[in-house]
C-alpha positions in Angstrom: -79.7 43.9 174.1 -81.4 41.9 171.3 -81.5 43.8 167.9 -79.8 46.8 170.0 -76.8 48.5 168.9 -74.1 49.2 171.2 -73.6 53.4 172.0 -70.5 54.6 170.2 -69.1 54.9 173.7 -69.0 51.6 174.3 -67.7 50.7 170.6 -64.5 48.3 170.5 -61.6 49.0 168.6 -62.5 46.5 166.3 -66.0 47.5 166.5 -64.7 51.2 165.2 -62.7 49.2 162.2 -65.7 47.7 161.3 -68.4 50.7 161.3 -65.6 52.5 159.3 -65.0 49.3 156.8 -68.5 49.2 156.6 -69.2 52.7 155.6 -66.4 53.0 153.0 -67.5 49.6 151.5 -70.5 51.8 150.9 -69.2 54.8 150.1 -67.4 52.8 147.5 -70.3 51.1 145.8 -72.7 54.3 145.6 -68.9 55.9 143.7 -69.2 52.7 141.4 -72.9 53.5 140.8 -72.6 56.7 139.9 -69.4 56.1 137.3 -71.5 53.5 135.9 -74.5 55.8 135.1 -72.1 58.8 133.6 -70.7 55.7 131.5 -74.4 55.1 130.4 -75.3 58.4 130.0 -72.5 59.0 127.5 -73.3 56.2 125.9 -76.9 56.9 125.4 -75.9 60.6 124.6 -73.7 59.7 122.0 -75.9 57.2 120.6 -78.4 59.9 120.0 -75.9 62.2 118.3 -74.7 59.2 116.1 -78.5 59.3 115.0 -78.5 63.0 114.5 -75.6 62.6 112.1 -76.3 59.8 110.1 -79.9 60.3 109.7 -78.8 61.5 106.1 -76.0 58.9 105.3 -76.6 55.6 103.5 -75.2 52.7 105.2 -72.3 50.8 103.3 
């Protein structure tokens, strides 16, 4: 059974816990990822407007 998963049917309790663990760890992270590229995406949005709108303005 070397590099072989185990059928579901066969699955442990604690072999269930972990597939689930496992997949909400990642579910988790790819919900981090995508918050952290809206944050950027703002960022570089309103970086772009703060460009628009001072374009004319002299720095003090």
């Amino acid at each position: 059974r070397r590099g072989k998963a185990k059928p579901e049917k066969e699955w442990t309790e604690v072999d269930r816990l972990k597939a689930e663990n496992r997949l909400l760890k990642a579910k988790l992270q790819n919900q981090e990822m995508e918050i952290a590229f809206a944050k950027k995406l703002v960022e570089i949005r309103n970086r772009e407007v703060d460009k628009g709108t001072n374009s004319g303005q002299l720095k003090s």
